[in-house]
Structure formats: structure tokens, C-alpha cells
PDB file of N, CA, C and O in Angstrom:
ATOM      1  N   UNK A   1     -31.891   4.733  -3.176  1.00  0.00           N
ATOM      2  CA  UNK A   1     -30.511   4.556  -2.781  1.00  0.00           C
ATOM      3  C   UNK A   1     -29.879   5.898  -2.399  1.00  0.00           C
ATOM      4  O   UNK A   1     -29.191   6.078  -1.394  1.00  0.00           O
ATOM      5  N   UNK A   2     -30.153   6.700  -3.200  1.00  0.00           N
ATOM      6  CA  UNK A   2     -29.622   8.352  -2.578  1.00  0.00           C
ATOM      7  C   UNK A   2     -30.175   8.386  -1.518  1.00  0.00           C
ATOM      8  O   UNK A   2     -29.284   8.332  -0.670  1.00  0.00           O
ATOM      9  N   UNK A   3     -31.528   8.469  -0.854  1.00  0.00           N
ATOM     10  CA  UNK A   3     -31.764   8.903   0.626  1.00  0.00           C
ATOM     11  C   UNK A   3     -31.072   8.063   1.197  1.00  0.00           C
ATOM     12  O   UNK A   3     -30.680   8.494   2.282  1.00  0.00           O
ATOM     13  N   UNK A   4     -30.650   6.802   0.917  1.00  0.00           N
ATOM     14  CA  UNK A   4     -30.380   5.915   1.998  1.00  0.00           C
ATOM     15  C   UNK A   4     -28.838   6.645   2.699  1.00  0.00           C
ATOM     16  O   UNK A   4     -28.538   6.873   3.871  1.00  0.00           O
ATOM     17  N   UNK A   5     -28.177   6.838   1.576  1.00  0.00           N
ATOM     18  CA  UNK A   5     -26.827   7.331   1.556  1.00  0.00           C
ATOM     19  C   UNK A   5     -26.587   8.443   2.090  1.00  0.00           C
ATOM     20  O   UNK A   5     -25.563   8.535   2.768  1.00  0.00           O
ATOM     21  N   UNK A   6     -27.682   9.886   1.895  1.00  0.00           N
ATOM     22  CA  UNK A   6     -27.607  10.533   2.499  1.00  0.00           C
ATOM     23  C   UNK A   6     -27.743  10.600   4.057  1.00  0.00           C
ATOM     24  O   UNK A   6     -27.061  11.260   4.842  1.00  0.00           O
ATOM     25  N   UNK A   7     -28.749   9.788   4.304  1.00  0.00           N
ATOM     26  CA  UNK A   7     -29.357   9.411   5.539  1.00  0.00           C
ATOM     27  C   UNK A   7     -28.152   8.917   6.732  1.00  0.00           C
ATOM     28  O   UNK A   7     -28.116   9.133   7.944  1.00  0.00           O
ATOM     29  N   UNK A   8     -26.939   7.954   5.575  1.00  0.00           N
ATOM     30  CA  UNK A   8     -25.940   7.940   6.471  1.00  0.00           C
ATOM     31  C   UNK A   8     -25.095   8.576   6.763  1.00  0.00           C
ATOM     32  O   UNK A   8     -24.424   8.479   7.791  1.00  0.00           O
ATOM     33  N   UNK A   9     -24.901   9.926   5.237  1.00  0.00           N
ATOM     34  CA  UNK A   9     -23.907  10.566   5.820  1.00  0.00           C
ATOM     35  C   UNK A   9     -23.849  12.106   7.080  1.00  0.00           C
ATOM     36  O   UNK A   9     -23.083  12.866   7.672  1.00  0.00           O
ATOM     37  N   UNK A  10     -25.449  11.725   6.833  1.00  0.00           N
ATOM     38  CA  UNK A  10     -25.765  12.975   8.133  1.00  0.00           C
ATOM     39  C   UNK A  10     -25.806  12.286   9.577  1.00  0.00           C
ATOM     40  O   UNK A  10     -25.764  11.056   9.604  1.00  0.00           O
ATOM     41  N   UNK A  11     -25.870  12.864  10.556  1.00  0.00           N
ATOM     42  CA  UNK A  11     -25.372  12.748  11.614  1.00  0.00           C
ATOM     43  C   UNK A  11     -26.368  11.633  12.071  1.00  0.00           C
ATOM     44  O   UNK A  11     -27.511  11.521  11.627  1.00  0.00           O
ATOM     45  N   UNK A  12     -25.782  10.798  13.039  1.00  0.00           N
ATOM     46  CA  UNK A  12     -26.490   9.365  13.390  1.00  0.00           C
ATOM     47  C   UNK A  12     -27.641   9.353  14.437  1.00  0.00           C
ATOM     48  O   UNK A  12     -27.444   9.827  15.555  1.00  0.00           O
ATOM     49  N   UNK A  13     -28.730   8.866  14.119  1.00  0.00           N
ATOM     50  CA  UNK A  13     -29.718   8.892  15.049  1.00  0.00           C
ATOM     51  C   UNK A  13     -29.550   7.894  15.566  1.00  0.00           C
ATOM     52  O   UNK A  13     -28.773   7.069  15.086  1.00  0.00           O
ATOM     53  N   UNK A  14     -30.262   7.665  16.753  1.00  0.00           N
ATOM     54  CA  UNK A  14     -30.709   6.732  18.027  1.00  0.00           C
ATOM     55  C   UNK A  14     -30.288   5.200  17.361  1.00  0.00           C
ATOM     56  O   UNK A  14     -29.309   4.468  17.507  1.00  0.00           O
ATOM     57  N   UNK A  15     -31.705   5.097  16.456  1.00  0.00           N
ATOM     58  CA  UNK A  15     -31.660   3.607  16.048  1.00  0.00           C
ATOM     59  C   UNK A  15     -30.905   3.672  14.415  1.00  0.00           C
ATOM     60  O   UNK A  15     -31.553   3.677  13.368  1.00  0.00           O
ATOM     61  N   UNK A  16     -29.892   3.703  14.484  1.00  0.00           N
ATOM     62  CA  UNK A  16     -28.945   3.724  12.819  1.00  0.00           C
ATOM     63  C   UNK A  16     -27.792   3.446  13.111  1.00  0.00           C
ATOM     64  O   UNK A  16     -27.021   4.359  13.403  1.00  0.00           O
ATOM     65  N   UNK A  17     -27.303   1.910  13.109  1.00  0.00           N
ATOM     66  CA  UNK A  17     -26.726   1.482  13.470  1.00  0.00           C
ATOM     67  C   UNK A  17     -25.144   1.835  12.040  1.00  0.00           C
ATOM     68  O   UNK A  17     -24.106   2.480  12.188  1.00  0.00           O
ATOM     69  N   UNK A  18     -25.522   1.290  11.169  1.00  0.00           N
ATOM     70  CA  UNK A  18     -25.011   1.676  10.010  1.00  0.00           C
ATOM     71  C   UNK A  18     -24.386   3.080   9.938  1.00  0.00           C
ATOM     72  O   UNK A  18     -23.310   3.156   9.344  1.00  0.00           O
ATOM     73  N   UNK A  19     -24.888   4.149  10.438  1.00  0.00           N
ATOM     74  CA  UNK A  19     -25.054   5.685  10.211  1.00  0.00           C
ATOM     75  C   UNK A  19     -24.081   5.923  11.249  1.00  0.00           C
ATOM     76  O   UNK A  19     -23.211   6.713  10.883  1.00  0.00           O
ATOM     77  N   UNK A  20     -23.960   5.526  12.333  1.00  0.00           N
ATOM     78  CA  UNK A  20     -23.211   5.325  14.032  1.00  0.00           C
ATOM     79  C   UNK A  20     -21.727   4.860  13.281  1.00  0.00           C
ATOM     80  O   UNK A  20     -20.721   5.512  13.560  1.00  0.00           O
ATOM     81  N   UNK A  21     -21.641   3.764  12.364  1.00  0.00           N
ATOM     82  CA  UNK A  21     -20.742   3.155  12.349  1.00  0.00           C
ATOM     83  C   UNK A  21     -20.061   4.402  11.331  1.00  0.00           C
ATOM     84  O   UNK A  21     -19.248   5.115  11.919  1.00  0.00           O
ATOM     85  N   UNK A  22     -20.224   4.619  10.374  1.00  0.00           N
ATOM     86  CA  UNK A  22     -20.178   6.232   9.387  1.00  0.00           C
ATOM     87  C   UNK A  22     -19.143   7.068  10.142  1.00  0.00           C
ATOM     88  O   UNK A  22     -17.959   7.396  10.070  1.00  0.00           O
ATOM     89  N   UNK A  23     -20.285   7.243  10.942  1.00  0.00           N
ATOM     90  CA  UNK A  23     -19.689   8.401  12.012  1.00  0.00           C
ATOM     91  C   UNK A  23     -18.067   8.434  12.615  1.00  0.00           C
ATOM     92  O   UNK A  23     -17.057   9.127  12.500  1.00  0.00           O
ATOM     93  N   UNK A  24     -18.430   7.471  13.176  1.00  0.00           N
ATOM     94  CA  UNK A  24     -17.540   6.775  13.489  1.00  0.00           C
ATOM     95  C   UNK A  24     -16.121   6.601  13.039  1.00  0.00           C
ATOM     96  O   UNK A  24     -15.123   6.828  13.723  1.00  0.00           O
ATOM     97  N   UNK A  25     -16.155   6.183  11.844  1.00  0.00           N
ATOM     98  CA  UNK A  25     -15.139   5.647  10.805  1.00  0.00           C
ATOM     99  C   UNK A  25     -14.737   6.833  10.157  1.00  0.00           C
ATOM    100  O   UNK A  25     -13.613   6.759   9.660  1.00  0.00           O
ATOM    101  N   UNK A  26     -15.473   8.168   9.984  1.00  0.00           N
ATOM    102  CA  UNK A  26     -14.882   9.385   8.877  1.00  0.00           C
ATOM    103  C   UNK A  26     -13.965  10.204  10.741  1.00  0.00           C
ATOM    104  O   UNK A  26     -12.807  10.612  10.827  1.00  0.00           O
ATOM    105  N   UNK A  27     -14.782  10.177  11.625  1.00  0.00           N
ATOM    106  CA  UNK A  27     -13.845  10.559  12.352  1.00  0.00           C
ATOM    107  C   UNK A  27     -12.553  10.607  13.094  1.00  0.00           C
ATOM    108  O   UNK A  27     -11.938  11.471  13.719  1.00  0.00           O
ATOM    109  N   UNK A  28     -12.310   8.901  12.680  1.00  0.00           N
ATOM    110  CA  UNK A  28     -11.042   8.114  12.980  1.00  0.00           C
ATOM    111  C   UNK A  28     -10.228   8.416  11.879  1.00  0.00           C
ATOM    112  O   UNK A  28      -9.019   8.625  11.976  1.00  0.00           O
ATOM    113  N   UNK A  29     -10.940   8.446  10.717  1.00  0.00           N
ATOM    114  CA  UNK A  29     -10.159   8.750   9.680  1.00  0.00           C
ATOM    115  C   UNK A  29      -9.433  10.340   9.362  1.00  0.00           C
ATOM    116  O   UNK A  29      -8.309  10.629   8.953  1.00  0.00           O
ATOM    117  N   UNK A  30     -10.339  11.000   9.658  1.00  0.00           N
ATOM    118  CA  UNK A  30      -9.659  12.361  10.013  1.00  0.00           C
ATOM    119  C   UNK A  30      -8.542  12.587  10.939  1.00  0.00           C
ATOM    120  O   UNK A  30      -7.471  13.126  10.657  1.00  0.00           O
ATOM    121  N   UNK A  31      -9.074  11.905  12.587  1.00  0.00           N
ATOM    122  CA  UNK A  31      -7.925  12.307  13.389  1.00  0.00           C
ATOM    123  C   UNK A  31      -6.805  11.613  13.141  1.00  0.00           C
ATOM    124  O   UNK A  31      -5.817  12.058  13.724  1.00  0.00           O
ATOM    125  N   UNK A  32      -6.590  10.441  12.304  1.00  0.00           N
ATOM    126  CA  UNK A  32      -5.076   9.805  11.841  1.00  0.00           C
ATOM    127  C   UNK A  32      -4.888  10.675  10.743  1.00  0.00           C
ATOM    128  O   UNK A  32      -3.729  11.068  10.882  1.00  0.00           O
ATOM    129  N   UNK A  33      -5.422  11.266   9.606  1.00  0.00           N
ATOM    130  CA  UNK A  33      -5.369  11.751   9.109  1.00  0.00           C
ATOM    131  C   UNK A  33      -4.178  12.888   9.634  1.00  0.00           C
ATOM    132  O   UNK A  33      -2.979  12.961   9.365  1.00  0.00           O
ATOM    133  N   UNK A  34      -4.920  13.597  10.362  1.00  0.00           N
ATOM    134  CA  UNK A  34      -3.949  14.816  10.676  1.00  0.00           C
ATOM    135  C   UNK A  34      -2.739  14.421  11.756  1.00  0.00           C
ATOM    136  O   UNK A  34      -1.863  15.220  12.085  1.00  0.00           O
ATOM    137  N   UNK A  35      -2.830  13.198  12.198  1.00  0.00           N
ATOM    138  CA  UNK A  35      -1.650  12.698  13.305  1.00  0.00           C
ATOM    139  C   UNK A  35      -0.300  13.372  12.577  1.00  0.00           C
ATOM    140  O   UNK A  35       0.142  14.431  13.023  1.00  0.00           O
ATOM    141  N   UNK A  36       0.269  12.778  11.555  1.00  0.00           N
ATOM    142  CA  UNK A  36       1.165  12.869  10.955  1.00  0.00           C
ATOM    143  C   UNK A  36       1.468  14.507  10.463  1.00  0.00           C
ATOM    144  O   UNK A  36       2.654  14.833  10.407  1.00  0.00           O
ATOM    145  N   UNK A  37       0.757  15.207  10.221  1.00  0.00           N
ATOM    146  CA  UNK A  37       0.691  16.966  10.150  1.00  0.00           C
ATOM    147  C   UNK A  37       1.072  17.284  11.510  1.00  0.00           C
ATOM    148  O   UNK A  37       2.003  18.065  11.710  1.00  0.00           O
ATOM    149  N   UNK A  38       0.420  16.733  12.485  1.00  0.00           N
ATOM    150  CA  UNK A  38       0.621  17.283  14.153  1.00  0.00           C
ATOM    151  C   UNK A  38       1.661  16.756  14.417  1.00  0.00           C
ATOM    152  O   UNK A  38       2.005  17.159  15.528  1.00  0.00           O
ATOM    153  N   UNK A  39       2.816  15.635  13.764  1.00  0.00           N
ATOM    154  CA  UNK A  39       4.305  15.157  14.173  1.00  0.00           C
ATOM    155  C   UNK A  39       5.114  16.079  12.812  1.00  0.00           C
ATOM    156  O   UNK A  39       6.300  16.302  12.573  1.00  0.00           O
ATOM    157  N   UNK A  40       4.257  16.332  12.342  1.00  0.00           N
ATOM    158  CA  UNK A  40       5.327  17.101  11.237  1.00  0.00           C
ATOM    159  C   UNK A  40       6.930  17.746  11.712  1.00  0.00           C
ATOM    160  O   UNK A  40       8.088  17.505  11.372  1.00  0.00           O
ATOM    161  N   UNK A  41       6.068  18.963  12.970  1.00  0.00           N
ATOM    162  CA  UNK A  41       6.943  19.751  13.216  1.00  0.00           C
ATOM    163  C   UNK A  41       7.484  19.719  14.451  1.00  0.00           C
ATOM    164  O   UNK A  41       7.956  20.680  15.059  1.00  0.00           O
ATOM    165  N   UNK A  42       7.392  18.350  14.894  1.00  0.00           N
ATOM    166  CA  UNK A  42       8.131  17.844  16.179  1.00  0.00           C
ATOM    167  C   UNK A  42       9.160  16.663  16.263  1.00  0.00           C
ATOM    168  O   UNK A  42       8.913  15.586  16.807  1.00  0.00           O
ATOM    169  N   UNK A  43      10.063  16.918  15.802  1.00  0.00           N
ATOM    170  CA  UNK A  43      11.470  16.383  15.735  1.00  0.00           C
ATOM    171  C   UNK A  43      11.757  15.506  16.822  1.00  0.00           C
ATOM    172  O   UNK A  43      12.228  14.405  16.533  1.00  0.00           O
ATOM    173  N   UNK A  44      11.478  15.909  18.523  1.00  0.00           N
ATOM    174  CA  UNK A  44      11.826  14.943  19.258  1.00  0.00           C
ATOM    175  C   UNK A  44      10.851  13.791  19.254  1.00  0.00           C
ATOM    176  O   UNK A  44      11.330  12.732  19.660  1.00  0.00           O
ATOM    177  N   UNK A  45      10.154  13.780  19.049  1.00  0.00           N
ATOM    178  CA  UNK A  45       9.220  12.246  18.785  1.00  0.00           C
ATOM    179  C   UNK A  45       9.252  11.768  17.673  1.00  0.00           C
ATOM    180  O   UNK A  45       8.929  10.592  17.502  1.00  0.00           O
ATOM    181  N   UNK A  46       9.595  12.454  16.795  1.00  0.00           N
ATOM    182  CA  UNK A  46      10.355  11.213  15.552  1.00  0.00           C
ATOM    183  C   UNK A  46      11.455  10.762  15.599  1.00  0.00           C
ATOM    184  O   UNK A  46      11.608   9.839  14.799  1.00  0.00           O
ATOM    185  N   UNK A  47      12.798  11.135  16.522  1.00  0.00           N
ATOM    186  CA  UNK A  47      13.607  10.836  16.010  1.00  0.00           C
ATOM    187  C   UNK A  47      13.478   9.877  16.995  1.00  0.00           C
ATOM    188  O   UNK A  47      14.209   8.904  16.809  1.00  0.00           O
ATOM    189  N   UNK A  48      12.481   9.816  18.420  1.00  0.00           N
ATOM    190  CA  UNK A  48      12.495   8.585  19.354  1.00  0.00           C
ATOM    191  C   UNK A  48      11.546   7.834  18.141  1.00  0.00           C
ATOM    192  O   UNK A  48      12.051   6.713  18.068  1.00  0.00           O
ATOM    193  N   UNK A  49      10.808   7.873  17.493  1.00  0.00           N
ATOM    194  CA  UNK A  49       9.918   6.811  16.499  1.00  0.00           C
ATOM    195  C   UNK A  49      10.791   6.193  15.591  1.00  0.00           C
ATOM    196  O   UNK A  49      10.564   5.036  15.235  1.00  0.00           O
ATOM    197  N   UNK A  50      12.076   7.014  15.035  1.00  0.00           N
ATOM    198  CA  UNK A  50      12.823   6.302  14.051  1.00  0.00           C
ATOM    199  C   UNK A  50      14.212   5.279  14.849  1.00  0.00           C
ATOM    200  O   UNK A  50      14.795   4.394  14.222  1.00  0.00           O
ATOM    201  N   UNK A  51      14.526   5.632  16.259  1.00  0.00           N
ATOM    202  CA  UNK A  51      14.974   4.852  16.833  1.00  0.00           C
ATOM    203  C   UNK A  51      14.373   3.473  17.340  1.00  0.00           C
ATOM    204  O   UNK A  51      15.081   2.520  17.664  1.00  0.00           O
ATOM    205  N   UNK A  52      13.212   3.475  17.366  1.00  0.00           N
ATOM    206  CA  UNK A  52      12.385   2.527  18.188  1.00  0.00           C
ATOM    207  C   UNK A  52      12.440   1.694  16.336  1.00  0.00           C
ATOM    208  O   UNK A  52      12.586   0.471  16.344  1.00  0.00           O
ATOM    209  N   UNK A  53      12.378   2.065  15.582  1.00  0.00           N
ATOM    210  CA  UNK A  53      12.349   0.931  14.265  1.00  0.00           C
ATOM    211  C   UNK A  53      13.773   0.578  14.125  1.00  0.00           C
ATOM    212  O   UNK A  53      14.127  -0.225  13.262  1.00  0.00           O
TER     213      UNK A  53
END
């Protein structure tokens, strides 16, 4: 079970479908991640985001 795990969390080969999907998913998760840091310090697009709610 450890190789398997490791196996996915290193970078995805050809046929690793599972490992692709990994990939995938920690990198989406990062770039939303930092969305909200990158609107931190920009006032005119929040205050159009808090108008639009």
C-alpha cells in the first residue's frame, strides 16, 4: 500500500490513470488555493464581487 501511494503521489506516467487524476486535483487545489491571496490586495474586484452578491 505505501508504493502504491507513493507511486501516485509522484508525477503521472503514461498509463496511471489514478496518478493523472492526483495530479490533477493537488494542482487545482493549489491554484484556488492562492486565488483568494491574489484578490487579497485588489479592492476593485471585490468590491465589483461584493456588489454582484
Amino acid at each position: 500500500m505505501r508504493k502504491r501511494i507513493f507511486e501516485m503521489i509522484e508525477v503521472a506516467e503514461s498509463d496511471d490513470l489514478l496518478s493523472k487524476v492526483y495530479d490533477i486535483f493537488m494542482m487545482l487545489t493549489i491554484v484556488f488555493s492562492l486565488v483568494p491571496l491574489a484578490m487579497k490586495n485588489s479592492p476593485t474586484f471585490l468590491s465589483g464581487w461584493t456588489k454582484l452578491r
